[in-house]
C-alpha positions in Angstrom: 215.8 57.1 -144.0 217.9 54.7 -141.6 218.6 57.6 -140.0 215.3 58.6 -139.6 214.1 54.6 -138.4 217.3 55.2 -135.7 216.2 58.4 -134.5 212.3 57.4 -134.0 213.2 54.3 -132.6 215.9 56.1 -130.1 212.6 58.3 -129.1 210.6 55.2 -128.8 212.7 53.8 -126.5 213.3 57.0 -124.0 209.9 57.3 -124.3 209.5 53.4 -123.0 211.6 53.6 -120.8 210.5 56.9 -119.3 207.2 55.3 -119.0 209.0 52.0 -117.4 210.8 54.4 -114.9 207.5 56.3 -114.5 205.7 53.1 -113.4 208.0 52.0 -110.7 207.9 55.7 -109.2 204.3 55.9 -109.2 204.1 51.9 -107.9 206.6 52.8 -105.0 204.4 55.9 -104.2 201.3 54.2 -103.8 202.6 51.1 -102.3 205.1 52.1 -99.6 202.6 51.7 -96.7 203.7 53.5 -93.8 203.5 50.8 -91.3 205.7 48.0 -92.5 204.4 44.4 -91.7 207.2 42.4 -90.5 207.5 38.9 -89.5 207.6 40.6 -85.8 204.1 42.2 -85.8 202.8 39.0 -86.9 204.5 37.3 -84.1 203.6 39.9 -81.7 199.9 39.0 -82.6 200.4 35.4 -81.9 201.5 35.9 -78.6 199.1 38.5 -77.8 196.6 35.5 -78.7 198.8 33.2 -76.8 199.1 35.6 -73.4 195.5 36.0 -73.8 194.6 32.3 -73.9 197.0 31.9 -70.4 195.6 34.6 -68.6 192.1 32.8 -68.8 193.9 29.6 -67.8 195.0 31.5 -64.6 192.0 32.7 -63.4 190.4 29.6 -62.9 193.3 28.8 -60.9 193.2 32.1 -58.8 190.0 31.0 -57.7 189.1 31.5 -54.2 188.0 28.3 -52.7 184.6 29.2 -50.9 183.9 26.2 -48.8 187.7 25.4 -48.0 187.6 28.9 -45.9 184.3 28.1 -44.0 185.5 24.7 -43.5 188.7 26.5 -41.9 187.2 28.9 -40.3 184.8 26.8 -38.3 187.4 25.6 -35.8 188.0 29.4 -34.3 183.9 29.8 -33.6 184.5 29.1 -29.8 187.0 32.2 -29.9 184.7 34.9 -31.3 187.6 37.3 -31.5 190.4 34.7 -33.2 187.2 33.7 -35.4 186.4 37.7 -36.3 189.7 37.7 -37.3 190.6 34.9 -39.3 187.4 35.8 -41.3 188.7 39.6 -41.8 192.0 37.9 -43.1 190.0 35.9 -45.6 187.7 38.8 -46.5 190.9 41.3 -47.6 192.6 38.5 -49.2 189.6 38.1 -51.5 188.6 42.2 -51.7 192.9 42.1 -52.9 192.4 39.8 -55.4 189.2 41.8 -56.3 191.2 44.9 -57.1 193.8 42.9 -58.8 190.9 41.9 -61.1 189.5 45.3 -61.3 193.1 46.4 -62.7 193.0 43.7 -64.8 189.8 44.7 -66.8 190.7 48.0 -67.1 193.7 47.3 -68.9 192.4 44.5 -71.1 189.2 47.1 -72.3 192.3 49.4 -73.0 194.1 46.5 -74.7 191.0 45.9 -77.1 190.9 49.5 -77.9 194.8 49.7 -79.1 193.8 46.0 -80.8 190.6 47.3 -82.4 192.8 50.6 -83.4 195.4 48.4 -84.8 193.3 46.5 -87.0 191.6 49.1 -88.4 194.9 50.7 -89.4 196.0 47.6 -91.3 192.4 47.0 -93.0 193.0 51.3 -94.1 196.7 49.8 -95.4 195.3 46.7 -97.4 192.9 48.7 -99.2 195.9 50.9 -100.2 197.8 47.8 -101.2 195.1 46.5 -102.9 194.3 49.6 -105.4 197.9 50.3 -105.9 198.5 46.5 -106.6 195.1 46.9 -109.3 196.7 50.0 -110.8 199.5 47.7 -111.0 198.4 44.9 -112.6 196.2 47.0 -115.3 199.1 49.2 -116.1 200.8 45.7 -117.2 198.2 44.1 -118.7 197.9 47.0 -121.3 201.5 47.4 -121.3 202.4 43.6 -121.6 206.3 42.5 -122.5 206.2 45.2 -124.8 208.2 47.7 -122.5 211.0 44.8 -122.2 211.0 43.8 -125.3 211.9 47.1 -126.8 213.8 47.9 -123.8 216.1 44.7 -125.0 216.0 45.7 -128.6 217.4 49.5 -127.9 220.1 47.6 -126.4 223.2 49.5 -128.1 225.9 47.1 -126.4 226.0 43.7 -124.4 226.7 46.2 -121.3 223.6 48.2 -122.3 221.6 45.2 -122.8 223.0 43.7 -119.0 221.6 47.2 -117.6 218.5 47.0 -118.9 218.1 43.6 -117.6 219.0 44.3 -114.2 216.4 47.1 -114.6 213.9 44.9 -115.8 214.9 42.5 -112.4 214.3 45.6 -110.3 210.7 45.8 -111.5 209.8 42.2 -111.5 211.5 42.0 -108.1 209.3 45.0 -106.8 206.3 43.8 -107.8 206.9 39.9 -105.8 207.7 42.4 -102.6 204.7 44.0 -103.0 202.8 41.1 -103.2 204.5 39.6 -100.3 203.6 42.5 -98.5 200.1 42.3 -99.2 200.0 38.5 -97.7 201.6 39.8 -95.0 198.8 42.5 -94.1 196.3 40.0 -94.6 198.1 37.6 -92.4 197.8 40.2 -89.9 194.7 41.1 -90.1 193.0 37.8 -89.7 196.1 37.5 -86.7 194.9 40.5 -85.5 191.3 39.7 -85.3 191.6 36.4 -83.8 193.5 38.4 -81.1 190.4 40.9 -80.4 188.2 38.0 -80.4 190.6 35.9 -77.9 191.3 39.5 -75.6 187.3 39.9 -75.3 186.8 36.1 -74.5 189.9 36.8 -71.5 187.4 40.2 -70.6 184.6 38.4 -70.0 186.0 35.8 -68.3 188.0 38.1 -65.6 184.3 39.8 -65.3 183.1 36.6 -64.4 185.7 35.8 -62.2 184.8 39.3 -60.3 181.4 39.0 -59.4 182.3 35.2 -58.5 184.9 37.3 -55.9 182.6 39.1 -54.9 179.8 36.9 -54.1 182.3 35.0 -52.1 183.0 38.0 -50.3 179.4 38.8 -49.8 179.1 35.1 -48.2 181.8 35.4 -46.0 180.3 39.2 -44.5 176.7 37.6 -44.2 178.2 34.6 -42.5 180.1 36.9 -39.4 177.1 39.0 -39.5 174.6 36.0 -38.4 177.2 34.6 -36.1 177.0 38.3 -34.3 173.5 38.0 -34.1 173.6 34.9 -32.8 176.8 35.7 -30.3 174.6 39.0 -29.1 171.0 36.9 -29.4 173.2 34.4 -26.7 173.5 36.9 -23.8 170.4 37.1 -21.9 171.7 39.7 -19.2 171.4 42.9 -20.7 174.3 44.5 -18.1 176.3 41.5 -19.4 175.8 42.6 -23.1 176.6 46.3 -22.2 179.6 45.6 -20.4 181.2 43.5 -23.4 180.3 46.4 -25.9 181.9 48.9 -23.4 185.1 46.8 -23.1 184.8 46.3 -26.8 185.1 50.2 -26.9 188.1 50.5 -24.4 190.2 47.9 -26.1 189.6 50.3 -29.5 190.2 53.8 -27.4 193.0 52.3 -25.8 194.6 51.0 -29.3 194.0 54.8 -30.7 195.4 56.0 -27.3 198.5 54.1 -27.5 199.1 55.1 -31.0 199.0 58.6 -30.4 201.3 58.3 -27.2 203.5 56.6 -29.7 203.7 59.6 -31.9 204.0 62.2 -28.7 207.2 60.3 -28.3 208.2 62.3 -31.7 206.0 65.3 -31.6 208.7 67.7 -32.4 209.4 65.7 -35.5 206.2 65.4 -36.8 204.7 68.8 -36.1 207.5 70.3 -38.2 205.9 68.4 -40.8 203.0 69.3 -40.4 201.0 71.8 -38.2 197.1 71.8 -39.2 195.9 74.6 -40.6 192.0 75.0 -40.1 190.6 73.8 -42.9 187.8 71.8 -44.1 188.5 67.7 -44.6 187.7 66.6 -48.0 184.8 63.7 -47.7 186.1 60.5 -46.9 183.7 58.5 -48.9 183.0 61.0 -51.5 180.8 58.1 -53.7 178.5 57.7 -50.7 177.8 60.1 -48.1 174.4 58.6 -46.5 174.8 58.5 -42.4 173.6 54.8 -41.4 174.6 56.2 -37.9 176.0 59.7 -36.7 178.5 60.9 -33.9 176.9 61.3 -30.5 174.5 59.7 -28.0 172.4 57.6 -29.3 170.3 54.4 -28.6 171.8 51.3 -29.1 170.5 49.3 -32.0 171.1 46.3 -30.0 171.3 46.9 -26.1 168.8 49.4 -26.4 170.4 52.0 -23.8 172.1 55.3 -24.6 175.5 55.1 -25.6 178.2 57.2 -27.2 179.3 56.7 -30.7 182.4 58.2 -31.5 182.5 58.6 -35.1 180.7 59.0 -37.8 179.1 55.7 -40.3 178.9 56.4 -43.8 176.7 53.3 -45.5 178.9 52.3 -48.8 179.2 49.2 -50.7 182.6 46.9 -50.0 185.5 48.2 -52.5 184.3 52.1 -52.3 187.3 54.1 -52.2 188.0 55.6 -48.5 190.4 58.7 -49.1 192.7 60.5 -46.9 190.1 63.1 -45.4 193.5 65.9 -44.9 197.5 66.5 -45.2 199.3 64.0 -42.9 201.6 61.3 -42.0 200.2 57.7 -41.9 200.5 56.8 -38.1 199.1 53.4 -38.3 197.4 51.1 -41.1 196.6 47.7 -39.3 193.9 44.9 -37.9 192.3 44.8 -34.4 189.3 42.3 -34.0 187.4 45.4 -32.9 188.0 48.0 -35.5 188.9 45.5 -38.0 191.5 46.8 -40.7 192.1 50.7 -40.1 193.9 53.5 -40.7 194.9 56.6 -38.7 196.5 60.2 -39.4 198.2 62.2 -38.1 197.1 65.8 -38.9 199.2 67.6 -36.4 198.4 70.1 -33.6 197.0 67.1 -32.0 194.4 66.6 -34.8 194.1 62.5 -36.1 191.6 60.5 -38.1 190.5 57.2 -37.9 189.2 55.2 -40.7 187.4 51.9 -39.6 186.4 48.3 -40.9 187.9 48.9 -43.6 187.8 45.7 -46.2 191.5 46.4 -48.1 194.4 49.0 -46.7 196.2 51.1 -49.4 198.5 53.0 -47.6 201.3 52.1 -45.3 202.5 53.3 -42.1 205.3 56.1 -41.9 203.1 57.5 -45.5 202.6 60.5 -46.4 199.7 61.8 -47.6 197.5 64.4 -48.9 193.6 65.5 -48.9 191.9 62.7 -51.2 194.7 60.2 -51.3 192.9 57.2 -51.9 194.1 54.6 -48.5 191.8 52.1 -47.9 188.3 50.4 -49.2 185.7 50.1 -47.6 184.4 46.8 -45.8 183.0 45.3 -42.9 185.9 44.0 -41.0 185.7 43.7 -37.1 183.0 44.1 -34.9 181.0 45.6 -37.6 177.6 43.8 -39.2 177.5 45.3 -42.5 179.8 47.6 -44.8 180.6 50.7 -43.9 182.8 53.5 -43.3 183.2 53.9 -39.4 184.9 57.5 -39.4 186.4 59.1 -36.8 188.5 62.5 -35.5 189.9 62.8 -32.7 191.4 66.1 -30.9 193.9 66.3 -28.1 193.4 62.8 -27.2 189.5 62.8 -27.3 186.8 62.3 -30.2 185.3 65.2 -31.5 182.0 65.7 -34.0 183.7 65.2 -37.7 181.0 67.4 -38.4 183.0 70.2 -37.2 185.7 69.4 -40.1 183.7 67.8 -43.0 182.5 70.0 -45.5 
């Protein structure tokens, strides 16, 4: 009989403890998350909420101060060319900080996506903490002490007995972790929401500070536009007006000229770079390709005589993208009161084009670059009234139609 109440009871307890062991293998199972919270996620999520809170700070400080640049740029009116280009510097110093704040939303809509994505990802792993830690807690309400206590009465030996205990420790120390854990992913989660709602705030905000840039921009182009007008409206003698816009045209074809004698100097050099092969230019504003004013003779909005325009104006909004229109070597990316900021290429076998009044330059001189290589944006810099693309190609030292290139 004894041996009988030893045997069942030696049954009891392997079952009890194959059940204990049972538990913890099943509990590990459904509670090992696979993204670990750590005291370093949380803190990444603070800072994220900290960077975010700075980078708002900064814009306001980034500002550009409207009135302090008309205030400046008032002295230079009697010198129409020193005031043209003090005005151009202002306008691509704001169209730079423009782009920078283009960049800038584009990363922080990508940085809400990864945050969005993130706390999704820990609300999935809190639900699965929460229904393993309810499996949990049911499993020992039904169960109770009982598993310990006959755990500690199977005990054969005091060894046996310290065993068990530490096995008993293992569980009770598994299930605090657990718990821990799951603080820890609701920690985050409220960390990580307080982040999304801090990273949109810093969106909006650079959004802001955008179309603030670019209504000071839009000031600054009216303002040169009017004084023009008013510069143009000034000179009564028609034959005076026409000879300014005809020495306005030899300072910019003798700029282009020099440039090209420049690169003569190392023709060799360059041609072995590259020789131009025939074939059609990709569309240097590819957004917008309305004509506001095409290559040839025409009649002088202004002067009202028959004059030659060299190029070819594509009407665009400041900021469009101006890209390389072929293969070449970047011969010269600079300001001239006339042309405003530019850029020219080299094409070889004499072939160049010019990219005028441009409001921000991308690419540098010496650069090389291929067919839709973005270079330049595009703006109203120089003698120019309104934005625009002024777009010119130029042959053996003379302008030729683009239309005989462009697509």
């Amino acid at each position: 009989m004894i041996r009988s109440i030893c045997s069942t009871r030696k049954s009891l307890f392997n079952v009890l403890s194959c059940l204990a062991l049972a538990a913890l293998v099943f509990f590990s199972s459904t509670l090992s998350i696979n993204a670990e919270v750590t005291e370093e996620s949380i803190k990444a999520k603070e800072n994220q909420i900290s960077e975010a809170k700075k980078e708002r700070d900064n814009l306001s400080n980034a500002k550009s101060n409207l009135e302090k640049i008309k205030k400046d740029l008032e002295a230079s009116k009697s010198n129409l060319d020193k005031y043209i280009t003090e005005l151009d510097a202002s306008i691509s110093d704001i169209q730079g900080k423009i782009d920078e704040l283009t960049t800038k939303i584009d990363d922080k809509v990508a940085q809400i996506e990864k945050t969005t994505a993130e706390l999704e990802e820990a609300e999935r792993i809190q639900e699965e903490q929460y229904e393993a830690m309810k499996k949990r807690i049911k499993f020992m309400y039904e169960r109770g002490n009982a598993v310990y206590m006959e755990l500690f009465m199977e005990s054969g030996s005091f060894g046996d007995m310290l065993n068990k205990a530490e096995y008993i420790e293992m569980l009770s120390s598994y299930d605090r972790k657990k718990l821990d854990e799951y603080i820890a992913t609701t920690e985050l989660i409220q960390l990580t929401k307080e982040a999304l709602e801090e990273e949109k705030a810093t969106l909006d905000a650079t959004k802001k500070s955008k179309e603030q840039e670019e209504a000071n921009m839009q000031a600054l182009m009216d303002q040169k536009s009017a004084e023009l007008s008013t510069v143009k409206a000034d000179i009564s003698d028609k034959q005076a007006a026409i000879a300014e816009y005809e020495a306005e045209i030899k300072a910019e074809n003798a700029t282009i000229a020099a440039l090209e004698k420049e690169v003569a100097a190392d023709k060799e050099a360059l041609n072995s770079k590259y020789k131009y092969d025939g074939g059609m230019f990709t569309f240097p504003c590819p957004s917008y390709t309305r004509v506001s004013d095409n290559f040839g003779m025409r009649m002088h909005p202004t002067l009202g005589v028959e004059k030659m325009h060299n190029g070819v104006d594509f009407a665009a909004p400041t900021g469009s993208a101006i890209l390389a229109a072929y293969n070449g070597t970047v011969v010269a990316a600079d300001y001239n009161a006339t042309m405003g900021n530019y850029v020219m290429i080299n094409h070889g076998n004499g072939l160049y084009t010019v990219y005028m009044h441009c409001s921000a330059v991308y690419a540098s001189k010496g650069q090389d670059v291929t067919a839709g290589t973005k270079i330049a944006a595009v703006g109203s810099t120089g003698r120019s009234t309104g934005p625009h693309l002024h777009f010119g190609v130029r042959l053996n030292g003379a302008y030729v139609s683009p239309w005989n290139y462009l697509k």
